[in-house]
MARLO-412131 format. One line per field, with one value per residue: residue number from 1; residue in one letter; x, y, z of N, C-alpha, C in turn. Coordinates in steps of 0.02 Angstrom, whole numbers, plus 32768, in hexadecimal, padded with zeros to 4 digits. Layout:
REM MARLO-412131
num: NUM	... $
residuo: A	... $
nx: X	... $
ny: Y	... $
nz: Z	... $
cax: X	... $
cay: Y	... $
caz: Z	... $
cx: X	... $
cy: Y	... $
cz: Z	... $
//
This chain:
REM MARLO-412131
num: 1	2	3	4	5	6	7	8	9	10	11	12	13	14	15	16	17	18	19	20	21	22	23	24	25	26	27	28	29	30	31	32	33	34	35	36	37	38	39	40	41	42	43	44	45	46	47	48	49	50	51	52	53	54	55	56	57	58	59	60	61	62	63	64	65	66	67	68	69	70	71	72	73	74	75	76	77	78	79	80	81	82	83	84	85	86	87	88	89	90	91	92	93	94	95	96	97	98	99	100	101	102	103	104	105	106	107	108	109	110	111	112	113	114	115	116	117	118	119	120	121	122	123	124	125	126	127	128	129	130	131	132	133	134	135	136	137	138	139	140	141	142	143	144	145	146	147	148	149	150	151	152	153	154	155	156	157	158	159	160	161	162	163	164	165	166	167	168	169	170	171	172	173	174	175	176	177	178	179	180	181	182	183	184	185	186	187	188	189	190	191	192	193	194	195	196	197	198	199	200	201	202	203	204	205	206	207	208	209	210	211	212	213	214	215	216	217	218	219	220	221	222	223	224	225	226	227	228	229	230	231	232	233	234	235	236	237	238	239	240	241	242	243	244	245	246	247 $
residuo: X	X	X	X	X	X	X	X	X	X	X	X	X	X	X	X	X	X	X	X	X	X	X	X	X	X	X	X	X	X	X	X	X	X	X	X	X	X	X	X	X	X	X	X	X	X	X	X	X	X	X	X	X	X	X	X	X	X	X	X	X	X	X	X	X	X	X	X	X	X	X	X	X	X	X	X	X	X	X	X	X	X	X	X	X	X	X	X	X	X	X	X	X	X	X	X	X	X	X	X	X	X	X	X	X	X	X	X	X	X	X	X	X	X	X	X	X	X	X	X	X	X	X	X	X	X	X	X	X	X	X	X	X	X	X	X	X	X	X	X	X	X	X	X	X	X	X	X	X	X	X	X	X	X	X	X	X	X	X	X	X	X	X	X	X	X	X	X	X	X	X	X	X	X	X	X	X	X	X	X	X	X	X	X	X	X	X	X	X	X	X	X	X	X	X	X	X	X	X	X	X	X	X	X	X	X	X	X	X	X	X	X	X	X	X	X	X	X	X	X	X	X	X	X	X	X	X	X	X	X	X	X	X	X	X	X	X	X	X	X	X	X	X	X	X	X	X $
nx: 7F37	7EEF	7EE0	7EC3	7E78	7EAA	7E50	7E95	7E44	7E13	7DD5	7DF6	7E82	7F16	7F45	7ED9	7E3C	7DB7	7DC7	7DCF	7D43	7D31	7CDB	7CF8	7CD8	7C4C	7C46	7C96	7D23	7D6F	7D15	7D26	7DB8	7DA0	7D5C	7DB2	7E05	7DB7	7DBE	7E35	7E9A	7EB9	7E78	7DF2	7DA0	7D99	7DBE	7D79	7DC8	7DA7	7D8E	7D38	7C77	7C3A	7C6A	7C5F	7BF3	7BD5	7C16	7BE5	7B72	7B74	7B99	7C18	7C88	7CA4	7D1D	7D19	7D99	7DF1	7E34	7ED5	7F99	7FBE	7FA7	7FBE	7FC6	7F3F	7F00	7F42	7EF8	7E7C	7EA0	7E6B	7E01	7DEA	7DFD	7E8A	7F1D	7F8D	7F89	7F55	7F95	7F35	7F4A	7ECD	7EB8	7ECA	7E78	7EAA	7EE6	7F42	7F0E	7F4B	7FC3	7FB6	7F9D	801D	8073	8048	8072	80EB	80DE	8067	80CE	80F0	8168	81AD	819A	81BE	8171	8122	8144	8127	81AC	81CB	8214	8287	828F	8328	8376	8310	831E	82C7	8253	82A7	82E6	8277	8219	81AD	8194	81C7	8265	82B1	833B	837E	83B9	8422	83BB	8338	8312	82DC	8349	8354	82D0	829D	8290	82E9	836C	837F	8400	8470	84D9	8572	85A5	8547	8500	84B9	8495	8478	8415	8361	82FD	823D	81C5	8137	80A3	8068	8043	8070	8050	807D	8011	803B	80B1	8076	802D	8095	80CC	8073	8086	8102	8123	8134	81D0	825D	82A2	8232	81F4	8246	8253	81BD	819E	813F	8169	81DC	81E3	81EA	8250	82BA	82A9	82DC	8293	8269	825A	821B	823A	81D2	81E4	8189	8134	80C5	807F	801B	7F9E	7F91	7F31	7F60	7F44	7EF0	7F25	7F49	7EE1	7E85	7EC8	7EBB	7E2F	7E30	7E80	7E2B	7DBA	7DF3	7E18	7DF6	7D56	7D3C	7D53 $
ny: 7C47	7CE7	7D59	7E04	7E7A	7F19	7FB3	8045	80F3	81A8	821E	82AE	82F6	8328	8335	8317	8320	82EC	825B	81D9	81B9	81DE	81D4	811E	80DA	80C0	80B8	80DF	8103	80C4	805C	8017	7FED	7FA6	7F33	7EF4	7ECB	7E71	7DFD	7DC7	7D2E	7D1B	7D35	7D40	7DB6	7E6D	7F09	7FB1	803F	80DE	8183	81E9	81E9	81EB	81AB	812D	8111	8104	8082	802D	8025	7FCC	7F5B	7F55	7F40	7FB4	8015	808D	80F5	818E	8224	820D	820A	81CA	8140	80B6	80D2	80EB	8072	8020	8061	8031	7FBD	7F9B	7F70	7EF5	7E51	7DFF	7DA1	7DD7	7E6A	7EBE	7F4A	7F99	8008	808A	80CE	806E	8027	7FD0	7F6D	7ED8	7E33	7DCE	7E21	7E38	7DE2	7D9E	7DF3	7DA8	7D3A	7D0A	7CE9	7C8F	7C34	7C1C	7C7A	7D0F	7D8A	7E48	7E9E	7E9A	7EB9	7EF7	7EFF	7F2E	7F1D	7F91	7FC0	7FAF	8029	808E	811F	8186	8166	812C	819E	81FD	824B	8236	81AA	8133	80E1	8046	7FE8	7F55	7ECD	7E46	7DDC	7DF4	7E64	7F00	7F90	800A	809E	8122	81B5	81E1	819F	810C	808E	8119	8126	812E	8137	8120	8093	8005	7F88	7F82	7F58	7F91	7FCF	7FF3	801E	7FD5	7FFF	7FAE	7F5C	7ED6	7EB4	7E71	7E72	7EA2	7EF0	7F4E	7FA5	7FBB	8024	808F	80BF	80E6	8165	81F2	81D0	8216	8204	81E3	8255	82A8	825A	825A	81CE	814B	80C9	80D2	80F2	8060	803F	8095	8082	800F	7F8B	7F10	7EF9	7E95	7E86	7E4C	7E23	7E4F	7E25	7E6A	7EF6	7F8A	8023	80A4	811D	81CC	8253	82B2	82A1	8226	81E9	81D3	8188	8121	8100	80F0	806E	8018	7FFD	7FCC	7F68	7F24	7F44	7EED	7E66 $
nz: 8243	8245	81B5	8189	8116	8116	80D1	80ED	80C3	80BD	809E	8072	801B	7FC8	7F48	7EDB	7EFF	7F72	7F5C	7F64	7F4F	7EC7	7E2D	7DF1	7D58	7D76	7E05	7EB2	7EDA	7F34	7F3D	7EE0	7EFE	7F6C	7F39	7EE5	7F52	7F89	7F32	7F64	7F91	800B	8082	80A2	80E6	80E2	8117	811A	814E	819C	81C3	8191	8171	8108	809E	80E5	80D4	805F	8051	80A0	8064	7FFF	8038	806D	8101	817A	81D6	8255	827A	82DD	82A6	8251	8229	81BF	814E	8190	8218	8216	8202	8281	82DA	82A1	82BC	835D	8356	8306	82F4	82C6	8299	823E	81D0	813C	80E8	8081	800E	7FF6	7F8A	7F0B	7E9E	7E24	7E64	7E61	7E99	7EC1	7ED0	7F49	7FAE	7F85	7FED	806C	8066	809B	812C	8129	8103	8170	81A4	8209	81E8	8216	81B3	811A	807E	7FC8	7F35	7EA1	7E00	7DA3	7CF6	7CA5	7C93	7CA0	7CCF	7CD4	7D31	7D86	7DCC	7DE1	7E6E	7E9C	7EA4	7EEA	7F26	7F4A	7FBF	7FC9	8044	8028	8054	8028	808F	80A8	808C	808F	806A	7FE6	7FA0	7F64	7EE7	7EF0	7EEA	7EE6	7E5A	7E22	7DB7	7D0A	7D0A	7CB9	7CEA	7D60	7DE7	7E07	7E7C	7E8D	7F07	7F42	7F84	7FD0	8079	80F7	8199	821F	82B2	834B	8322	82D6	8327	8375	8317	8317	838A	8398	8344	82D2	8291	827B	81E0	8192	81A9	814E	80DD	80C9	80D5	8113	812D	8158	81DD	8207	81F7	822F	82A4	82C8	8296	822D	816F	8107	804D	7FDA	7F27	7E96	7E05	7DC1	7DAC	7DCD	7DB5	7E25	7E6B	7E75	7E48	7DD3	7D4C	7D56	7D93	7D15	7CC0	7D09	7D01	7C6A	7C6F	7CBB	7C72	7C02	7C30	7CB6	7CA0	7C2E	7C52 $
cax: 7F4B	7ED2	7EF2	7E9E	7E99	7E82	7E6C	7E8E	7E15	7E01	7DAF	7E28	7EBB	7F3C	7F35	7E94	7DF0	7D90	7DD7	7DAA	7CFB	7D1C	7CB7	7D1E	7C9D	7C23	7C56	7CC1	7D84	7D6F	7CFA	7D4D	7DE5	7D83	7D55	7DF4	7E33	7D87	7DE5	7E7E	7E83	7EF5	7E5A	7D91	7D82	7DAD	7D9E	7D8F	7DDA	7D95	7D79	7CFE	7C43	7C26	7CC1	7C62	7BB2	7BDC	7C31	7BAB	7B31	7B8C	7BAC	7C65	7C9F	7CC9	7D24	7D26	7DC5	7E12	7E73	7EFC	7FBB	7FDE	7F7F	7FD9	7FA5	7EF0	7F1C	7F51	7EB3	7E2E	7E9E	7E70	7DBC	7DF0	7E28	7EBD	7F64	7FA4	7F4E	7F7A	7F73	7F26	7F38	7E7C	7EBC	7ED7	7E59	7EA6	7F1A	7F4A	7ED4	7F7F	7FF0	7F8E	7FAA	8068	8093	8022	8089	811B	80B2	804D	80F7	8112	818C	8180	81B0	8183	813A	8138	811A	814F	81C0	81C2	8256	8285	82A6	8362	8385	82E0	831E	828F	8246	82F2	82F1	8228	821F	816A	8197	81ED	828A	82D0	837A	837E	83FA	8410	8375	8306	82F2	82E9	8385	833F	82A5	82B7	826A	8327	837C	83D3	843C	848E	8517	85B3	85AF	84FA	84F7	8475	848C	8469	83D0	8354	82A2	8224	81A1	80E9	807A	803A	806F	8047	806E	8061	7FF2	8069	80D9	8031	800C	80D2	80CC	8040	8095	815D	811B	814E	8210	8290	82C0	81EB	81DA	825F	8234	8164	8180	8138	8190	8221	81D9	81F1	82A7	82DF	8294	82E5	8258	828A	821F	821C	820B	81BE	81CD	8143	813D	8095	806B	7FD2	7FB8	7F7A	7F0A	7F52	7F41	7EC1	7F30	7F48	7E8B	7E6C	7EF3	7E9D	7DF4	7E37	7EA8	7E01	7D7D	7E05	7E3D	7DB6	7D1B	7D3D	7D7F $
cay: 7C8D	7D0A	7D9C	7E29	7EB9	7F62	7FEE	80A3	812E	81F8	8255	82DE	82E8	8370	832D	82E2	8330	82AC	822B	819D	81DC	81F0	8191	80F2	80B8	80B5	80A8	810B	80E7	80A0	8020	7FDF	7FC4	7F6B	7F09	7EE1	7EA7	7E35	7DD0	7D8B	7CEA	7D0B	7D43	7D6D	7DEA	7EA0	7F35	7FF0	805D	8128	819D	81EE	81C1	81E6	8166	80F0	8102	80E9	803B	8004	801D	7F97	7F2E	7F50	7F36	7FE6	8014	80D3	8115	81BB	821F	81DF	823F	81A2	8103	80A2	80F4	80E8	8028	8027	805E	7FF8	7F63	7F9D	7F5C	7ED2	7E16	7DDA	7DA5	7E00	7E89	7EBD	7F7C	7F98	805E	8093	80F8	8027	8000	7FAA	7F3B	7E9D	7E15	7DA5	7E2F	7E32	7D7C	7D94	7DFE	7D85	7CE9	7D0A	7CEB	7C61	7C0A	7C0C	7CA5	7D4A	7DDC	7E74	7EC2	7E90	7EF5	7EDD	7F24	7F26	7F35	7FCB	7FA3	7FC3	8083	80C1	8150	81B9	8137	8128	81F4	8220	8250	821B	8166	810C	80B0	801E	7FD3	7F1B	7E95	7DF2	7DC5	7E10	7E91	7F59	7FBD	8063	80B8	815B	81DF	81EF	8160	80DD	809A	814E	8122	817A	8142	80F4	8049	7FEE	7F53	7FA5	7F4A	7FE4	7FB9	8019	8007	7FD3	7FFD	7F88	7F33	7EB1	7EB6	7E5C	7E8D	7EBC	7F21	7F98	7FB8	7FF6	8045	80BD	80D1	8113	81B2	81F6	81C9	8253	81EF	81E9	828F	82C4	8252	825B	8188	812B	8087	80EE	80FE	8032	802C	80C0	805E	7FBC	7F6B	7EF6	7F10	7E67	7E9D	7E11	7E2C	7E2D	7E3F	7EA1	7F46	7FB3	8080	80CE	815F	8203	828D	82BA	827A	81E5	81C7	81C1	8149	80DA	8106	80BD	8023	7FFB	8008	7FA1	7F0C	7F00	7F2F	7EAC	7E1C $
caz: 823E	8228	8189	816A	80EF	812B	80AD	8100	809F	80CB	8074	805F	7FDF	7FB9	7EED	7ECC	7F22	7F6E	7F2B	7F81	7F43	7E6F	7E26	7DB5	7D45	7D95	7E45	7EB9	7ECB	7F7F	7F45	7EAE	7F14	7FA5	7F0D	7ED7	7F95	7F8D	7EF7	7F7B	7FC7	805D	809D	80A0	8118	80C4	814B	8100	818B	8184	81EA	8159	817D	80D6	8091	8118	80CD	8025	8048	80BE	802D	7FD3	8067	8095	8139	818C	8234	826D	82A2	82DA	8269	823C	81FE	8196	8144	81BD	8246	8214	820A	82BC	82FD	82A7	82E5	8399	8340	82D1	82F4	82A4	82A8	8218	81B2	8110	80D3	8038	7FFF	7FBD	7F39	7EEB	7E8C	7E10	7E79	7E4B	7ED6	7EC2	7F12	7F8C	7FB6	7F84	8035	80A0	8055	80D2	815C	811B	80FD	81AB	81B5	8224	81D6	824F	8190	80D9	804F	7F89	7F06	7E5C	7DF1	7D78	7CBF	7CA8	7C73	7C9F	7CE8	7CE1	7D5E	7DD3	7DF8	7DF2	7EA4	7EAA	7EA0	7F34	7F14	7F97	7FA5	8007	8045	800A	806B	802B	80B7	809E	80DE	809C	8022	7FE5	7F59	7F2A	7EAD	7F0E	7EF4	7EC1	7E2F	7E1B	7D55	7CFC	7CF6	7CAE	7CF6	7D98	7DF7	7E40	7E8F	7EA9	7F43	7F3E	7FD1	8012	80AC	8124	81D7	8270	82F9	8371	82F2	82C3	8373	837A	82E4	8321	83C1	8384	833F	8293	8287	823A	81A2	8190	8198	8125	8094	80B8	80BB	8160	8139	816B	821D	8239	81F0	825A	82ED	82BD	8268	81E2	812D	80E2	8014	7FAD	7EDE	7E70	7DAE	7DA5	7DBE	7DC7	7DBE	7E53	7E5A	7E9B	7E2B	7DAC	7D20	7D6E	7D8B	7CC5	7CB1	7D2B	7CDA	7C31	7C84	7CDF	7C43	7BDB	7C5D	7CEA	7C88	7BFD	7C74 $
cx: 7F14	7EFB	7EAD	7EAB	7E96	7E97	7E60	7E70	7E1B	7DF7	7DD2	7E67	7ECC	7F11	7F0E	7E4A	7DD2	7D9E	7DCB	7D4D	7CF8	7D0B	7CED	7CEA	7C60	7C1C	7C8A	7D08	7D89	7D5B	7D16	7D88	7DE8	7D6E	7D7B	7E05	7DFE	7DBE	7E2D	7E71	7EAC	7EBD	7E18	7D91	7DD4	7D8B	7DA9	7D95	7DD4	7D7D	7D37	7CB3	7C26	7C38	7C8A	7C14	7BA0	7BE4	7BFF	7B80	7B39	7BB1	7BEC	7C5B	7CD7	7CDE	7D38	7D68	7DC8	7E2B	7EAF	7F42	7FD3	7FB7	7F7B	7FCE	7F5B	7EDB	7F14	7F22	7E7E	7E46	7E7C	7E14	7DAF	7E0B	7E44	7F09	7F99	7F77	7F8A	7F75	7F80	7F2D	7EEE	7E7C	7ECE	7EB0	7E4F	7ED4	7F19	7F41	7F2C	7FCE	7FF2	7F9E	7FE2	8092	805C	8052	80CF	80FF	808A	8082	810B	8143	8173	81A2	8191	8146	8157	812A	8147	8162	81AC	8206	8251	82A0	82ED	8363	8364	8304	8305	8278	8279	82DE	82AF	822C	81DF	816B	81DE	8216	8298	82FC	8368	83BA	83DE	83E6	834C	82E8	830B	831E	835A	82F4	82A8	8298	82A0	8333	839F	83C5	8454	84D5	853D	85AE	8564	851A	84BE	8469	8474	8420	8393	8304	8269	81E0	815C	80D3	8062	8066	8038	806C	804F	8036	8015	80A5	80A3	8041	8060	80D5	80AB	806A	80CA	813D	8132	81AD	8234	82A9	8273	81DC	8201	8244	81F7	816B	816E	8162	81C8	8226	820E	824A	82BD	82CE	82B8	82CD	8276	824D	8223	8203	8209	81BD	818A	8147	80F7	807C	8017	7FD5	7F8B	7F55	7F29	7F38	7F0A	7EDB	7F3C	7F01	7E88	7E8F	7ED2	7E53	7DF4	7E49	7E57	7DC9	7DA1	7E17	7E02	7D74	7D0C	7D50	7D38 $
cy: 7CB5	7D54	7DC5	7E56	7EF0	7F97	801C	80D5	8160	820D	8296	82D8	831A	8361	8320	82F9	82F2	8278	81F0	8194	81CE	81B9	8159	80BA	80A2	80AC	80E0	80E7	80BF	805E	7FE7	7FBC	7FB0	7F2F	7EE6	7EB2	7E6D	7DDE	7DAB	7D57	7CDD	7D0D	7D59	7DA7	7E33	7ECB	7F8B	8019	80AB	8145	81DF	81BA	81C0	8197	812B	80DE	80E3	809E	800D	8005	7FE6	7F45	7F1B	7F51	7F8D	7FFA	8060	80D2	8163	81DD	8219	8201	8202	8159	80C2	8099	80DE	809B	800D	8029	803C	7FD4	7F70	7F69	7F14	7E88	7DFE	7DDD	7DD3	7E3E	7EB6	7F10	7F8D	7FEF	8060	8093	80AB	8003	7FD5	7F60	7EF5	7E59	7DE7	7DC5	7E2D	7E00	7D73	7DB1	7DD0	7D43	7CD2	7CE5	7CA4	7C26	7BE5	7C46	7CDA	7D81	7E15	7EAF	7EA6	7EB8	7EE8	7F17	7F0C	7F40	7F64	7FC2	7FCC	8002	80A0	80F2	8182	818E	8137	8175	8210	8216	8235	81D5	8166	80D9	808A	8001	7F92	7F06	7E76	7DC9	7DCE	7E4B	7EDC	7F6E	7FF7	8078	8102	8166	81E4	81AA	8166	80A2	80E3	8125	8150	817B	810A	80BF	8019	7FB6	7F5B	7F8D	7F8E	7FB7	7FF1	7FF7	800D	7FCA	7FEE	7F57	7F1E	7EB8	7E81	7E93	7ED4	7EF4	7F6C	7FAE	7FDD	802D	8098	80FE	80FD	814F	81AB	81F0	8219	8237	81E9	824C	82B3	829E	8249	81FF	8162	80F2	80A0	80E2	80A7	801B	8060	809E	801D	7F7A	7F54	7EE5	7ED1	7E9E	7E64	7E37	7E25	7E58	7E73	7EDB	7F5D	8006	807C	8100	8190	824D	8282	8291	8232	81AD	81C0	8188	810B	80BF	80C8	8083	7FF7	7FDD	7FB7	7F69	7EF2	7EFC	7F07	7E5B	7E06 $
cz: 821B	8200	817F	8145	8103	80FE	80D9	80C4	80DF	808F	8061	8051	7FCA	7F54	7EB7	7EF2	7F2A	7F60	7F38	7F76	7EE7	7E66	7DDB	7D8C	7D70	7DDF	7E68	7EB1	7EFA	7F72	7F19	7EC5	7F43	7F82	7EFE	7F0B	7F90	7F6A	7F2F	7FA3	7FF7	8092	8070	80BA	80F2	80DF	8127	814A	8171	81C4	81CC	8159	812D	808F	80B7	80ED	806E	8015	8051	8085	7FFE	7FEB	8084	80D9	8155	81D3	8222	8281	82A6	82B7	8273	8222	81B5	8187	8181	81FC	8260	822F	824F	82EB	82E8	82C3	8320	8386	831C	82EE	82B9	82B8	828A	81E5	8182	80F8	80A2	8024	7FF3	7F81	7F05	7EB2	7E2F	7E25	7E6D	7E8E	7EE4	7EE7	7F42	7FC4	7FC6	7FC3	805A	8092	807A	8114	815B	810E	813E	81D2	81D7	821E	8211	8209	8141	80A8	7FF3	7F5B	7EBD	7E2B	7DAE	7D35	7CC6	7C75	7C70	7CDF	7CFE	7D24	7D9A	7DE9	7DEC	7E3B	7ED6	7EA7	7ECB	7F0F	7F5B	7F78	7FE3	8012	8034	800A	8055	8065	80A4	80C2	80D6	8060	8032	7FB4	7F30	7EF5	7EDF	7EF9	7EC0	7E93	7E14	7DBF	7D58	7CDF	7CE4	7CC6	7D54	7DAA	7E23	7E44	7E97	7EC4	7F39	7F6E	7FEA	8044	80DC	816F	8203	82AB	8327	835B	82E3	82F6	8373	836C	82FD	8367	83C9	837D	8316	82A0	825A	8206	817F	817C	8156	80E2	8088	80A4	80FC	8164	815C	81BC	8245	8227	8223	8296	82FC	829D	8239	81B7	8118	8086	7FE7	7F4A	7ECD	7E32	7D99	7DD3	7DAB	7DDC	7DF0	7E34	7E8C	7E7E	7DEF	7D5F	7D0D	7D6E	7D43	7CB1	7CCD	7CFE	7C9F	7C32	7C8E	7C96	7C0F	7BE7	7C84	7CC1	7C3B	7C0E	7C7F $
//
């Protein structure tokens, strides 16, 4: 079974100018978290997907692996079309904005797959300390509700499970972006068109549940901040200065 990673980059960002561009010690954001995907052992081969020649010339200067696409309305998307470029069976997508991700999540949606199983997409949660509330109803963070399986029924910006009275014993997840797919699931993916449960909550996963698509969601105990917003970048800044550049 061949895996691969494919990060999606553009160069343009409502919250963040450039951002795939700022520089994180010394480097841009793109490269540190092509760096990062280097570190997993589901796989070698780590593909940056852009339709930014600039995004493309930066990487190459450092010897990433870049495939041109189109633009793109969704990471996903972008995804979709390098495969038309890419051999593998499964391919994993990494956000950009990542670069402090943990090389072992990475690993943790590919390990379905490597078991033997065939999810049509995996992707992992993370669970919510009990009574963070601020956390359950920030609209900027994605909650998901599963079955017993482990598979996604729904993700949403709202809190679900909604409770009529607060309970603290109340399990709530919330959704980390990366996901692995099959082949044949991308190539769908691309093909449906934005879904109406997609468009209303701005989430693509939405597209392959409204289609039928079943989400496999795997746990995982560690987390890492993203970069979207300017306040966000400093946070990473400092995470980065105090974990990666002392390891």
């Amino acid at each position: 079974m061949k895996i691969v990673i494919v990060i999606p980059a553009r160069l343009d960002s409502s919250r963040l100018k450039r951002k795939m561009l700022v520089d994180l010690e010394g480097e841009p954001l793109i490269v540190r978290t092509f760096q990062r995907a280097m570190l997993a052992r589901c796989t070698e081969r780590v593909v940056v997907a852009t339709d930014s020649s600039e995004i493309a010339g930066v990487l190459q200067s450092v010897g990433a692996e870049v495939v041109m696409t189109g633009e793109a309305r969704c990471g996903t998307e972008r995804i979709a079309d390098a495969a038309s470029k890419i051999e593998g069976d499964i391919l994993i997508n990494l956000q950009g904005d990542e670069p402090l991700i943990d090389p072992g999540n990475i690993d943790r949606v590919a390990e379905p797959y490597l078991r033997g199983e065939s999810p049509d997409c995996v992707t992992l949660v993370y669970p919510v300390l009990p009574g963070d509330y601020t956390t359950i109803s920030d609209r900027h963070i994605v909650k998901v509700v599963m079955d017993r399986n482990g598979y996604a029924l729904y993700f949403s910006r709202s809190q679900i499970p909604f409770q009529q009275v607060r309970n603290a014993s109340t399990t709530f997840f919330r959704h980390i972006g990366i996901y692995a797919f099959k082949r044949e699931v991308l190539q769908d993916f691309a093909m449906l068109g934005p879904s109406m449960l997609e468009r209303e909550e701005s989430l693509e996963q939405l597209r392959l549940l409204e289609n039928g698509y079943r989400i496999q969601c795997v746990e995982t105990t560690i987390d890492s901040p993203g970069v979207n917003t300017p306040e966000e970048l400093d946070l990473v800044r400092r995470v980065f200065r105090e974990k990666v550049c002392r390891a």
